[in-house]
C-alpha positions as a printed Julia matrix, in Angstrom:
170×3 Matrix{Float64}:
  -82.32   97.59  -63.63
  -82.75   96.95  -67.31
  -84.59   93.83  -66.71
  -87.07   95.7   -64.37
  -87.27   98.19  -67.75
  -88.12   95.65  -70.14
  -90.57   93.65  -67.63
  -92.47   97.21  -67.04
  -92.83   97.76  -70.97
  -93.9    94.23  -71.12
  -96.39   94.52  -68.87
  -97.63   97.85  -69.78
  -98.35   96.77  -73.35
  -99.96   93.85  -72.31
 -102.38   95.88  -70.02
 -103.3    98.13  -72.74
 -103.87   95.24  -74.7
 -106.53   93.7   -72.34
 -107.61   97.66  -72.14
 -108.66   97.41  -75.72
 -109.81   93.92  -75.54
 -112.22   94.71  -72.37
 -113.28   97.74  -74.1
 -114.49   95.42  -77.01
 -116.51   93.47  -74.9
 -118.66   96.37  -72.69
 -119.74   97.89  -76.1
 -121.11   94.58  -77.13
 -122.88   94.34  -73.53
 -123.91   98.02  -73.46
 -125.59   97.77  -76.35
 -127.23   94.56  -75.55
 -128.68   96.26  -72.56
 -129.6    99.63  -74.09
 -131.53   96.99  -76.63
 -133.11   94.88  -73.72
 -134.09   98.47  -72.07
 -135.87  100.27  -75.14
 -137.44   97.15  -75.72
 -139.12   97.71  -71.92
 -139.46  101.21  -72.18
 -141.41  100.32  -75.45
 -143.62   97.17  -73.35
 -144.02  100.0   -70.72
 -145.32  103.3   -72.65
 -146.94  101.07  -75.65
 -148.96   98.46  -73.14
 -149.29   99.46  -70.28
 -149.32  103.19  -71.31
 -147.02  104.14  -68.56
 -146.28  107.66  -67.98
 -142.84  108.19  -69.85
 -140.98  109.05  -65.8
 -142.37  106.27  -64.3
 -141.72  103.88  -67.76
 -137.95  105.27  -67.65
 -137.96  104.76  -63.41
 -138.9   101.03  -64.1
 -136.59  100.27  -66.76
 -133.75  101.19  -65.42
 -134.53   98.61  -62.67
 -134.19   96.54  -65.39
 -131.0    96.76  -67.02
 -127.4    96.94  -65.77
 -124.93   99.88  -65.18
 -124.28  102.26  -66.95
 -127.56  102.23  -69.59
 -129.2   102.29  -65.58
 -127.36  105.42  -64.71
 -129.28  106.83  -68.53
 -132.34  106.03  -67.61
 -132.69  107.28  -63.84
 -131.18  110.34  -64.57
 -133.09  110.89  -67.37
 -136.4   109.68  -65.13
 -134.99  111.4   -62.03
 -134.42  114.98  -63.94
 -137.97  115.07  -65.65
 -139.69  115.0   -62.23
 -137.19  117.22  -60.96
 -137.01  120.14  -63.8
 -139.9   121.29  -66.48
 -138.69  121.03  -69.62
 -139.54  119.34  -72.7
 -138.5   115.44  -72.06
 -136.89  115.53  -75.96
 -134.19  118.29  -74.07
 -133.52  116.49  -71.15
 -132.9   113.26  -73.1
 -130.17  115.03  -75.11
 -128.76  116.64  -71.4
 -128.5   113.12  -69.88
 -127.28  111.69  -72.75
 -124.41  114.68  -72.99
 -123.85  113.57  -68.85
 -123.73  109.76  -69.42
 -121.56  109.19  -72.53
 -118.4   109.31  -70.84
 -119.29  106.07  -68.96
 -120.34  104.21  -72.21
 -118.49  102.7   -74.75
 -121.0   103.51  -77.74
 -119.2   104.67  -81.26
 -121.23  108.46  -82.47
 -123.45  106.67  -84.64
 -125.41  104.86  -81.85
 -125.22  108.23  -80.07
 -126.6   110.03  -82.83
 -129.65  107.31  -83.22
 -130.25  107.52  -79.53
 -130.33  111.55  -79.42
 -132.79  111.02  -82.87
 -134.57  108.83  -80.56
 -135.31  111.31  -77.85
 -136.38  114.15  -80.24
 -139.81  112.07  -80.35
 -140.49  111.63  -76.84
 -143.59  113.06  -75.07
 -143.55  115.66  -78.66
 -145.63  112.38  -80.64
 -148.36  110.12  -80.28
 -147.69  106.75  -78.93
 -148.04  105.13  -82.09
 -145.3   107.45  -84.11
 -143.2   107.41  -81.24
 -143.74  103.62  -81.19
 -142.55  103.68  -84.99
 -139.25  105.63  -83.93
 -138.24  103.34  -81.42
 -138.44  100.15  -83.38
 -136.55  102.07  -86.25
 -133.64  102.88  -83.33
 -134.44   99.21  -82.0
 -133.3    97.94  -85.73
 -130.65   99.7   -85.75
 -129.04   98.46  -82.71
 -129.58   95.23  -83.13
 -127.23   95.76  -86.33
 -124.89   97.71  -84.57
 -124.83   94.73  -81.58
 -124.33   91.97  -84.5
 -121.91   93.88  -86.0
 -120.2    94.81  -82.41
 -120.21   90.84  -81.6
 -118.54   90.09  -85.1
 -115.78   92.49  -84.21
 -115.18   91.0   -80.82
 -115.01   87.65  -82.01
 -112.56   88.73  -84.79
 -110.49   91.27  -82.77
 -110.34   90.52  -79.33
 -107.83   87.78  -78.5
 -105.77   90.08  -81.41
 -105.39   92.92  -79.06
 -104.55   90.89  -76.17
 -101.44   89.07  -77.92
 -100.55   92.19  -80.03
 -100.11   93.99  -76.41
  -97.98   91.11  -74.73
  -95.95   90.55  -78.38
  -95.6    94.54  -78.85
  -93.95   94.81  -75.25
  -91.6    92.17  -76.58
  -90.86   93.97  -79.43
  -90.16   97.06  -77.79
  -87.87   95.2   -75.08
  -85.91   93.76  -77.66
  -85.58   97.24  -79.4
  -83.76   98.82  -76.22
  -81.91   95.73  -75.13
């Protein structure tokens, strides 16, 4: 029965190691993709001056779940309801950050983000998205670093931590 104890810890602290460790990874790919999709939005409402539902519509054809689920909501709702696009950014935003592993800060530049659309002209608006562009480009850089540094950490600190707590109640 003990043994069965110590084998449960064991494995629980290893799965919340690979928890962490998987965690590490979708941030790093979320914000690749939120990247790769402003980037399109941008191609869509700069040159080919697509309508900002139909821009959102095709992007998130473009990129993977869950920065898809962001931007078909957020194309869906504006030709559902009429409000100011700016207010439903910040709604779908508030309904979609449960599923996405971004820290506040990329939130925050994302919700700064939305305050210029359909309020600007194309060129300012343009001007707002590269600055949020920049910015995650750092944060992806900086995201990769702490993967590469951190993730095989959290998967051995799991398994070893299990041990450590087996030994402590043997």
């Amino acid at each position: 029965m003990k043994l069965l104890g110590i084998l449960l810890v064991i494995a629980a602290t290893t799965g919340i190691g690979w928890e962490w460790s998987r965690r590490l990874r979708l941030r790093t790919k979320q914000l690749k993709d939120i990247r790769i999709a402003l980037e399109a939005l941008e191609t869509e409402m700069v040159y080919g001056l697509t309508p900002l539902k139909e821009a959102c519509n095709s992007v998130a054809k473009q990129v993977r779940d869950p920065i898809r689920l962001l931007f078909s909501t957020f194309s869906e709702t504006l030709g559902r309801e009429e409000k100011l696009a700016s207010k439903v950014w910040c709604e779908t935003i508030a309904k979609t950050k449960k599923n996405v592993e971004f820290k506040q800060g990329e939130w925050d530049v994302l919700l700064q983000f939305g305050q210029t659309l359909g309020l600007q002209d194309l060129e300012n608006q343009r001007k707002h998205l590269r600055l949020a562009l920049k910015y995650l480009e750092q944060q992806e850089n900086d995201a990769r670093e702490n993967q590469k540094k951190h993730e095989s950490m959290y998967k051995s600190l799991g398994f070893l931590g299990g041990i450590l707590i087996a030994l402590m109640m043997i």
